[in-house]
C-alpha positions in Angstrom: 93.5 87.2 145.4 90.9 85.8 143.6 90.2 81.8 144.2 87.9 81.4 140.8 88.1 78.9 139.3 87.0 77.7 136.0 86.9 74.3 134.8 86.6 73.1 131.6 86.7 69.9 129.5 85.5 66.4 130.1 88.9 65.9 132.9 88.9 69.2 134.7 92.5 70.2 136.3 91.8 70.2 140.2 93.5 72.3 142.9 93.7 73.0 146.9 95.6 74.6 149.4 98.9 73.1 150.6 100.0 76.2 152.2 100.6 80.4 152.2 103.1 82.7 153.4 103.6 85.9 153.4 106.7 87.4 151.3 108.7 91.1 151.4 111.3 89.9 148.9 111.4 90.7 145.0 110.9 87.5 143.7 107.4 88.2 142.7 108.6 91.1 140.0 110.5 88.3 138.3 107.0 86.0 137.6 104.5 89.6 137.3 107.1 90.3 134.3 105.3 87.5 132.1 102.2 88.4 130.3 101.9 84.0 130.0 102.7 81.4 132.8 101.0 78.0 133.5 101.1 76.2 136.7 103.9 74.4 135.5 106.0 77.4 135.1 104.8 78.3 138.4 105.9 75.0 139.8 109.3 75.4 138.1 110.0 78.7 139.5 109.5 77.6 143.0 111.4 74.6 142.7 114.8 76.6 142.0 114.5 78.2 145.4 116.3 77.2 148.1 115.2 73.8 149.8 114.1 73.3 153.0 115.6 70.5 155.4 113.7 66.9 154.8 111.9 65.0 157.6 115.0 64.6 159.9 115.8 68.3 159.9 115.7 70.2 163.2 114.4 74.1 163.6 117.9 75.1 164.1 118.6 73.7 160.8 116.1 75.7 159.3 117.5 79.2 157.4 117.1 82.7 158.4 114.0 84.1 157.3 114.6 87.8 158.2 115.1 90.3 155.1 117.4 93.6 155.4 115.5 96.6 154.2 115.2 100.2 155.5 113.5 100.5 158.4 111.1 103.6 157.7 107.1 103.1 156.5 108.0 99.1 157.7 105.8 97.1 160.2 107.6 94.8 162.2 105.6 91.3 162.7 107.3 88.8 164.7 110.8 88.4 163.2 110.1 89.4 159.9 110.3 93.2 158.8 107.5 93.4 156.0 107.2 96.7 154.1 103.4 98.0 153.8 104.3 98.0 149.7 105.7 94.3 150.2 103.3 92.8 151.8 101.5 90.2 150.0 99.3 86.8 150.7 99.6 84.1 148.0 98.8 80.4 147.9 100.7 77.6 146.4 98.5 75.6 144.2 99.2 72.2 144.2 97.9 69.7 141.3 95.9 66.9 142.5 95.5 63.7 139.9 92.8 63.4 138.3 89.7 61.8 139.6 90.6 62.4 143.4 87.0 63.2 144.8 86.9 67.0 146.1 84.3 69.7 146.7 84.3 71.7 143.2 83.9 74.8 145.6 87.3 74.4 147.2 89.4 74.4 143.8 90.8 77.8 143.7 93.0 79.7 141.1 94.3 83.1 142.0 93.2 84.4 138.9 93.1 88.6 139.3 96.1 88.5 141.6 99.9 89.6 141.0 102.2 86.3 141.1 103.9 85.9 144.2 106.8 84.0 145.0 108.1 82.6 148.5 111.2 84.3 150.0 113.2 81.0 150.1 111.2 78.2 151.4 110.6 75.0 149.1 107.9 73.3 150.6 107.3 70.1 148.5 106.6 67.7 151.5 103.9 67.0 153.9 106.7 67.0 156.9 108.8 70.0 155.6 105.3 72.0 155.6 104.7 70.8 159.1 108.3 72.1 159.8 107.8 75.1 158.7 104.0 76.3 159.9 105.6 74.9 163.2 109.1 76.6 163.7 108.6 79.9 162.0 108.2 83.0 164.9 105.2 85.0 162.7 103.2 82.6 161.5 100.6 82.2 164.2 99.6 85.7 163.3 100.1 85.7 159.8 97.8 82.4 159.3 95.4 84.4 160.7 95.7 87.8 158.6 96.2 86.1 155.6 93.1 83.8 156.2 91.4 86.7 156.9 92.4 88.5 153.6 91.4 85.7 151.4 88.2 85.2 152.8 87.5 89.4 152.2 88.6 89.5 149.1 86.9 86.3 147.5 83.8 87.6 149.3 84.2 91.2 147.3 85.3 89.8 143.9 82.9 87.0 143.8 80.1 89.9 143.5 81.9 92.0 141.2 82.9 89.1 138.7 80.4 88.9 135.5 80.4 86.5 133.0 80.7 86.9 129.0 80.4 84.3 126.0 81.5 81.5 128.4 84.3 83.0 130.2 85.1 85.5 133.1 86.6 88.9 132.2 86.8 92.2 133.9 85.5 95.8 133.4 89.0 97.5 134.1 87.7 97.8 138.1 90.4 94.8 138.5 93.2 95.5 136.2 91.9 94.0 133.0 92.5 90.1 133.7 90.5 87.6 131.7 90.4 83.9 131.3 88.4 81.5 129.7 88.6 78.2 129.5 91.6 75.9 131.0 93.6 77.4 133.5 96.3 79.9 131.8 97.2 83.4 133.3 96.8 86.0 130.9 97.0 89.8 131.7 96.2 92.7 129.9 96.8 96.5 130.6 95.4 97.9 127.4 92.1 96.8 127.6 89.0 96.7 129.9 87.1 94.0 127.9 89.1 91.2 126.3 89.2 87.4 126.1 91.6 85.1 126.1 90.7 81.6 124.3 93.5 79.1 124.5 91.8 76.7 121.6 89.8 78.4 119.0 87.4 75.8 119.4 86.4 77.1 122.5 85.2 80.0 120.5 81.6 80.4 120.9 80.0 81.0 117.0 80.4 84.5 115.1 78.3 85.7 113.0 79.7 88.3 111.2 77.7 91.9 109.8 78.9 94.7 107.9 80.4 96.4 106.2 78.0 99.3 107.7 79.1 103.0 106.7 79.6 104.9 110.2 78.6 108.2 108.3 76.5 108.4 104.6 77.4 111.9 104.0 81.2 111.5 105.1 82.1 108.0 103.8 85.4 106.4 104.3 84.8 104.7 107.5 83.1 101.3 108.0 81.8 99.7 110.9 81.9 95.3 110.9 80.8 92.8 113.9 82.1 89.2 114.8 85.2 89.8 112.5 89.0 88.6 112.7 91.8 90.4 111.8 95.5 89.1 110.1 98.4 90.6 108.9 99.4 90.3 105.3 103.2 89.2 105.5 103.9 89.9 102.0 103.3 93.3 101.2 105.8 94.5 103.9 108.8 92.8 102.1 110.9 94.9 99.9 110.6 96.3 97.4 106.7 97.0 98.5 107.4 97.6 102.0 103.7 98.5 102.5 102.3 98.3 106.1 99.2 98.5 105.5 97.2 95.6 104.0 95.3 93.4 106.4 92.7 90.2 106.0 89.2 89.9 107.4 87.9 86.9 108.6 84.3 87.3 108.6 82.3 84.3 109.5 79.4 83.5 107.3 77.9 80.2 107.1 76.6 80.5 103.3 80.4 80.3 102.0 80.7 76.6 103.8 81.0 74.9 100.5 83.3 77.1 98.8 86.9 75.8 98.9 87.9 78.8 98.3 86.3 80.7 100.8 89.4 81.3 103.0 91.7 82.5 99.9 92.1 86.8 99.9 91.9 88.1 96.5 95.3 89.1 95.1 96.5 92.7 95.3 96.0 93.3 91.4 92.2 92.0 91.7 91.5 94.7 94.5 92.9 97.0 92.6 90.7 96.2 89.7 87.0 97.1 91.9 85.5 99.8 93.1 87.1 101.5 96.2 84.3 100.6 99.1 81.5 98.4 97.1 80.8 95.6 99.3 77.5 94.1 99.7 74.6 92.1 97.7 75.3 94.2 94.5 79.2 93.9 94.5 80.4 91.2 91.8 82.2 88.2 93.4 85.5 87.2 92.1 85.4 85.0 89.1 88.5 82.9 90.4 87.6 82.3 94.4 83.5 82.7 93.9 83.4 85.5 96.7 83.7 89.3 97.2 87.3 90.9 97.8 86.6 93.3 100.2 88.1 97.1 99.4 91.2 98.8 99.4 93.7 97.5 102.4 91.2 94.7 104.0 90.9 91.3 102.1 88.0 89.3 103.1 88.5 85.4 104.2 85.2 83.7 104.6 84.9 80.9 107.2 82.3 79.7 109.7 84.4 79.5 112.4 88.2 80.0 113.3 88.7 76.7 113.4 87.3 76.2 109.9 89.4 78.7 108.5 92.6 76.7 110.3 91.6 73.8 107.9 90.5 75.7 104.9 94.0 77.3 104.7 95.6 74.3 105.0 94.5 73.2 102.3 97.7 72.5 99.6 95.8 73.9 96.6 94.8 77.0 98.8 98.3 77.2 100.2 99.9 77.5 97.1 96.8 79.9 95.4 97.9 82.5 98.6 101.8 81.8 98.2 101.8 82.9 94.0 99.5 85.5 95.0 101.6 86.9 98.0 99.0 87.1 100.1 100.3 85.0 103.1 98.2 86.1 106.3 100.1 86.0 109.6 98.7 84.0 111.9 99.0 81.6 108.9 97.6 79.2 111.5 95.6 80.3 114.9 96.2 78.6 118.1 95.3 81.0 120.8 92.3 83.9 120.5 92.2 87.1 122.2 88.4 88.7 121.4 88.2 92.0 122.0 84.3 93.3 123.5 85.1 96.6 123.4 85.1 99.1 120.0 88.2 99.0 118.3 89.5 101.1 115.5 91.5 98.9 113.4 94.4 101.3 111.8 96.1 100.9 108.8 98.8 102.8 106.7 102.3 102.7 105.0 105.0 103.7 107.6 107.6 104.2 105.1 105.5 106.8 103.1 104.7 110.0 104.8 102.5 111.6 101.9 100.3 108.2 101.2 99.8 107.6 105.1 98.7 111.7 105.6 96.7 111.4 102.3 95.7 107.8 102.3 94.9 107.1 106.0 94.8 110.8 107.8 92.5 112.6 105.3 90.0 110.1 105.8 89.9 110.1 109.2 90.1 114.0 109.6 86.5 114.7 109.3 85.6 112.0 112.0 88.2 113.5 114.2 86.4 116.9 113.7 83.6 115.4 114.8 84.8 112.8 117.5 86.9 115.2 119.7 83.5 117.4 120.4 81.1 114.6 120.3 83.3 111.6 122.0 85.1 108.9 120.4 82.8 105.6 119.3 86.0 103.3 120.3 88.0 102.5 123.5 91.2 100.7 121.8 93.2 101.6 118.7 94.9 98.2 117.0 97.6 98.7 114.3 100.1 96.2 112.8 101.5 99.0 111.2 103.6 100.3 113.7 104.4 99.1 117.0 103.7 101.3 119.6 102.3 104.0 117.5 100.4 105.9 120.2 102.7 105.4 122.5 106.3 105.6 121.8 106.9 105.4 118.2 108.8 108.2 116.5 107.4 107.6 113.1 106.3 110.6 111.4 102.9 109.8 111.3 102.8 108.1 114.9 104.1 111.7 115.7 101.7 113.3 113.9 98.7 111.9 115.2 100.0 112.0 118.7 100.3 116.0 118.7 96.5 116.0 117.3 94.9 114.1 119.4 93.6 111.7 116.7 92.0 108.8 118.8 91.2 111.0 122.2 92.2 108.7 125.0 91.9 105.8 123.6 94.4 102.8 124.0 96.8 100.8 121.9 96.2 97.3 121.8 99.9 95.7 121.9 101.3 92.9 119.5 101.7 89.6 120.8 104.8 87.9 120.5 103.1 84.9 119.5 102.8 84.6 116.1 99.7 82.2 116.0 97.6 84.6 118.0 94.9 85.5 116.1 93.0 88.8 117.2 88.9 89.1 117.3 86.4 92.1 117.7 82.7 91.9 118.5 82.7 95.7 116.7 85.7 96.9 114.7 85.7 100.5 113.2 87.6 100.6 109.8 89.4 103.3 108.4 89.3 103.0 105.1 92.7 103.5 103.1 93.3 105.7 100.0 89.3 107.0 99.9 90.4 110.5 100.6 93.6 110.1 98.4 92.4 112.6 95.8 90.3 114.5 97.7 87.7 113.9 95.6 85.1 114.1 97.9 84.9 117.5 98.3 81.9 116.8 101.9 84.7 115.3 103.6 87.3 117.9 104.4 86.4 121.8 104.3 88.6 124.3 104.6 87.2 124.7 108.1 88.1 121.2 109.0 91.9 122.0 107.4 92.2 124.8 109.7 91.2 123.2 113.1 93.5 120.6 111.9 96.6 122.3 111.4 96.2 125.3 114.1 96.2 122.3 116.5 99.2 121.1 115.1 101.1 124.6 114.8 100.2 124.7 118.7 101.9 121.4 119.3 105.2 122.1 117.4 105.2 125.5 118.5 105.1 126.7 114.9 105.1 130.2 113.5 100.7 131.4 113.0 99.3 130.2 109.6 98.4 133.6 108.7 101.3 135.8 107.7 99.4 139.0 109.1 100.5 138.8 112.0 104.6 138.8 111.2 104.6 141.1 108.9 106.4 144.8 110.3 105.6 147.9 108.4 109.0 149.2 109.0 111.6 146.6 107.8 111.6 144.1 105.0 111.5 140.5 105.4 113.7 138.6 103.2 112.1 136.0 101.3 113.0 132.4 102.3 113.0 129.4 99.5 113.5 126.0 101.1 115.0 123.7 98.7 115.9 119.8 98.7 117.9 118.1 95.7 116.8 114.4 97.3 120.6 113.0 96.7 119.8 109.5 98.2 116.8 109.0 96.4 116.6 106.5 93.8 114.4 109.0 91.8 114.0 112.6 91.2 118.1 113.6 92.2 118.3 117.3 91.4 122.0 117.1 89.9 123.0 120.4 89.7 121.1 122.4 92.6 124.4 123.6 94.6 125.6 125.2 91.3 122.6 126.9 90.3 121.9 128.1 94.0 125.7 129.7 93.6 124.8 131.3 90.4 121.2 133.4 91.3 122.9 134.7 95.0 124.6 137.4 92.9 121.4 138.3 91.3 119.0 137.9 94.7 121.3 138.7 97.6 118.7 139.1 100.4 117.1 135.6 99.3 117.5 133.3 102.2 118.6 130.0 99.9 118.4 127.3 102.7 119.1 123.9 101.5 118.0 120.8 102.9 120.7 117.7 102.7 118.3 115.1 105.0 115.0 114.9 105.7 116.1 111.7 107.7 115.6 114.0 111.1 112.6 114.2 113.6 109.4 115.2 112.4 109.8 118.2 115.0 112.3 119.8 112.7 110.9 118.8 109.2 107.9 121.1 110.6 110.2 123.5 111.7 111.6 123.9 108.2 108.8 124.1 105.9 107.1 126.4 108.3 109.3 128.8 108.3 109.4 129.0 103.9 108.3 131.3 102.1 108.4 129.3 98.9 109.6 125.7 98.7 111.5 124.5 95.2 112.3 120.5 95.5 112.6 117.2 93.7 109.7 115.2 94.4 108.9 112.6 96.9 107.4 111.4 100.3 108.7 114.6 102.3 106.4 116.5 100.5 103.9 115.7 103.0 105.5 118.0 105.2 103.7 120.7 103.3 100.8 120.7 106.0 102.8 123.0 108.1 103.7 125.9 105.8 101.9 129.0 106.1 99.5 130.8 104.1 100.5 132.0 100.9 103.7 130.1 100.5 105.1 129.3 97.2 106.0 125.6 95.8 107.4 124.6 92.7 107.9 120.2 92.7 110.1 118.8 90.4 109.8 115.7 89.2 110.5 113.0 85.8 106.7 111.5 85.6 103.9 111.9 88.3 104.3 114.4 90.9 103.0 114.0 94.4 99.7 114.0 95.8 100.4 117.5 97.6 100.7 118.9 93.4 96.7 118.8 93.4 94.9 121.8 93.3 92.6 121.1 96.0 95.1 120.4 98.6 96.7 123.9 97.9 93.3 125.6 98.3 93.3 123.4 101.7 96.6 124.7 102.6 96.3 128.8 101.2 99.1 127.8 99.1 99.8 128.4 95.2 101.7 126.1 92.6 104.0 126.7 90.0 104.5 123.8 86.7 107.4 122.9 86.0 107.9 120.9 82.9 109.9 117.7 82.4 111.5 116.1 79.3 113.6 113.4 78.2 115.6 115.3 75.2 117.2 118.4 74.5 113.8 120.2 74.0 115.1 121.9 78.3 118.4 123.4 77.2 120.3 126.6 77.7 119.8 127.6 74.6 116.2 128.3 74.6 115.0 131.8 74.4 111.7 131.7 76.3 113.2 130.7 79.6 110.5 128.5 80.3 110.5 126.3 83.7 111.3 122.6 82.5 114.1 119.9 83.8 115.8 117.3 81.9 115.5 113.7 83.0 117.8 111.1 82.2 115.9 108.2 80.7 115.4 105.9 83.3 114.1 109.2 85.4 117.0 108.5 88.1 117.9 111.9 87.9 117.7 115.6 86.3 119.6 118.8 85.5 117.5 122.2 85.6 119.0 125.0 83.2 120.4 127.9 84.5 117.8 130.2 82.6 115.1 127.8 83.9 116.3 128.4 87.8 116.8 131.9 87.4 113.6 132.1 86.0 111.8 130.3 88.7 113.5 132.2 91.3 112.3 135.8 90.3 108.9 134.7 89.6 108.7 133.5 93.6 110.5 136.7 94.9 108.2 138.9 93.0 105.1 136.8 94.5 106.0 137.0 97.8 107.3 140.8 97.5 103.8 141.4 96.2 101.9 139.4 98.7 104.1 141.5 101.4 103.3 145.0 100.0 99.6 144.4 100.3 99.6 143.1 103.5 101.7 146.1 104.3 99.1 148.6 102.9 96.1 146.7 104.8 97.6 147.5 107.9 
């Protein structure tokens, strides 16, 4: 146990010792459960127990305090069998009213210690106590080994514990408790370094610095100080249902006397500026008098967390962030956890495969080239994206970046319940979202990069070799295999007529595997499984394009679509990838009919682009063009070996 104490406030809370015990029962899982319990709760929870007889009780009144439990790895003390993994020495902390005169060395809070509760004693009087350190067959030798334990352990922690902005915290030695200022229990497995402030006003002053880019010749990833992080509440609402937009508090006293220092800019402005221009030359926003920030992280300015409590308060601000949808959650922050370690703060759309593999992965690849040989610059990942993403989520990307081994061995910070926790980093790494969408910067990812990536995710999924070499036979040909996907539950891009057109070319390509995709509602595992094992893939646009990161070399795709394509249909991905595309034009009138002579590849779209037919001549069209490809491609492979 540790018997730290700290007090705080002009009418510190002051404890002592009533009495201890020692327990075997499982009360203690019940209270260890809860990440949050005051004294009170405490108090509560040992009030419910069982009470002991009052002042004219006799010891033969008294219950039996002997447990039933297996008999093997148990020590037997007096009449109590206590398991060696049950064993435990606690202390009931009993409030004392304010003002009562007491050494300040004696007040003790057990801090760093699992809560304990008492098998089923209620001792809540001076006589009852008396009873029981009287009448109770161990106690004579458990006063002493439990006096002896307290005194050894306060004597080893007091030299371990070290202090930080005020406060007491650990450095993961002692399971990751922290606590500063009044007494509250707080415990947190994810991280080493983190503090707990019950009033934000007990927040000693930020200063905020950044943004500062991690890498000049890489780009894309940012690294702030002394900044707070919110959730905008908005964008994740349908029809948007984007994930990824979060608010930066960043503390700088030369915004005090703008009013609208704590108002984000709106979603169109951001989209209006330069992707990562921040700084002394970036133009400040003609409506709030400050800069925006860049794509996915909205700057707040304030000079403390308190401040921005009572600049977003504000009715005229209020109402500017309510037309604007940009409502931050914690709208209003009560409690603080600060985080002392490096944190990556991740963002990205979990509905959208393709934007979170091109908007948030792509950026990051190049770091992870470098991190996983060099070491990782951060201990904790925090996402409000997705709970549990390194953990247990199944969502694709979660998936994805768990096979890689995107963040090393760092950990997830968890959500809090709470929703007026607000969430504080002394250095916060920002990946930043949509820089890499285009790949325009050509420095960022190499083919070489591509290719680490994705042979270390074809070893995770067990997928067939990217290069085709290797499965090629000489003597026996390998039917060619076109993946296609008619997107039926789509409110865009439905292929009408796939299953008849697929009918119609069989005839003309029998030893064409046609393999037909109704869902792509299934595990990530088996979307990798099916585009892996294509030789071409022909399907209606959308998000499950994406999954074109696990085909093989040379494979074949033709995307059909009424209006923009996906981000996979750019020319520098399919370099990336060792793939090849084929156009397919789209049109609203007759101009795509089976009467024209050319055959060209085009669709028809119905005019609100729901939905399109492909002609006959088109398909068949399409179809021979990829079997003579990939015939070709096999031939020469054939005559290399």
């Amino acid at each position: 146990a540790n018997t730290q104490q700290q007090c705080r406030g002009s009418r510190p809370l002051k404890y002592s010792i009533t009495y201890y015990y020692l327990t075997m029962d499982n009360h203690h899982q019940t209270l260890t459960r809860r990440a949050t319990a005051t004294d009170e709760d405490i108090i509560n929870f040992l009030q419910r127990q069982p009470s002991l007889p009052e002042d004219n009780a006799s010891p033969a009144e008294l219950p039996d305090t002997s447990h039933k439990r297996k008999q093997s790895d148990v020590a037997n003390i007096g009449n109590l069998n206590i398991g060696q993994s049950d064993l435990r020495a606690t202390f009931e902390l009993e409030r004392i009213e304010q003002g009562v005169e007491e050494d300040e060395d004696d007040h003790v809070h057990p801090l760093k210690s699992p809560l304990v509760s008492p098998t089923s004693y209620n001792i809540g009087s001076p006589t009852a106590q008396r009873l029981f350190f009287s009448s109770h067959p161990a106690i004579k030798n458990v006063r002493f080994i439990a006096a002896f334990l307290v005194f050894v352990t306060v004597a080893t922690l007091g030299g371990l514990n070290r202090r930080s902005r005020g406060g007491s915290s650990s450095d993961g030695d002692d399971w990751g408790w922290s606590m500063v200022g009044d007494g509250l229990w707080f415990e947190n497995e994810e991280s080493d370094w983190l503090e707990y402030y019950p009033d934000p006003a007990r927040l000693p002053k930020m200063v905020s610095t950044g943004p500062q880019r991690v890498d000049d010749n890489l780009g894309g990833m940012h690294l702030f100080t002394d900044v707070c992080v919110t959730n905008n509440i908005d964008s994740a609402k349908p029809p948007e249902l984007d994930t990824s937009l979060r608010g930066l508090i960043y503390f700088d006293k030369r915004m005090a006397k703008n009013p609208k220092r704590c108002v984000p800019c709106s979603t169109k402005a951001m989209n209006a500026r330069a992707e990562d221009k921040w700084g002394e030359s970036s133009s400040l926003d003609s409506e709030l008098g400050h800069q925006c920030g860049m794509k996915g992280l909205h700057t707040m300015y304030a000079t403390s967390v308190t401040d921005w409590n009572d600049c977003t308060a504000e009715t005229e601000n209020r109402q500017f962030m309510i037309r604007n949808k940009q409502n931050q959650l914690p709208s209003h922050a009560k409690n603080v956890r600060y985080f002392e370690e490096p944190t990556l703060l991740l963002s990205f759309k979990a509905n959208d495969r393709e934007s979170s593999l091109f908007d948030t992965l792509f950026t990051y690849l190049p770091y992870w080239h470098v991190y996983r040989k060099e070491g990782y610059p951060f201990n904790n990942v925090f996402s409000k994206s997705v709970q549990g993403c390194l953990s247990h989520s199944r969502n694709w990307f979660c998936e994805l970046t768990h096979q890689m081994g995107a963040f090393g061995y760092s950990r997830e910070t968890n959500w809090e319940e709470s929703h007026a926790t607000l969430y504080c980093f002394k250095n916060l790494y920002y990946n930043q979202l949509e820089y890499q969408r285009t790949l325009s910067h050509p420095r960022q990812i190499t083919k070489q990069i591509m290719d680490e990536f994705r042979d270390e995710v074809f070893n995770h999924f067990g997928l067939r070799p990217r290069d085709r070499k290797e499965m090629i036979e000489k003597d026996r040909k390998l039917a060619t295999r076109i993946l296609l996907f008619a997107n039926k539950s789509g409110d865009k891009n439905r292929w009408d007529n796939l299953d008849q057109l697929v009918r119609k070319v069989k005839g003309k390509h029998p030893h064409v595997d046609f393999h037909i995709v109704q869902d792509f509602d299934i595990p990530i595992a088996e979307q990798a499984r099916l585009f892996n094992s294509a030789d071409a893939v022909v399907m209606a646009t959308g998000d499950h394009m994406a999954n074109s990161i696990f085909v093989s070399d040379d494979t074949i795709f033709a995307e059909l679509a009424c209006g923009s394509p996906s981000l996979t249909n750019n020319p520098r991905f399919m370099e990336l990838i060792a793939g090849s595309s084929t156009s397919v034009d789209s049109y609203t009138t007759s101009s795509c009919s089976e009467s024209r002579s050319d055959a060209a590849l085009c669709i028809t779209c119905l005019q609100d682009k729901s939905s399109f037919t492909m002609p006959s001549a088109s398909f068949e069209a399409l179809i021979d063009d990829i079997v003579k490809r990939h015939s070709g491609k096999t031939s020469v492979v054939r005559d290399e070996r």
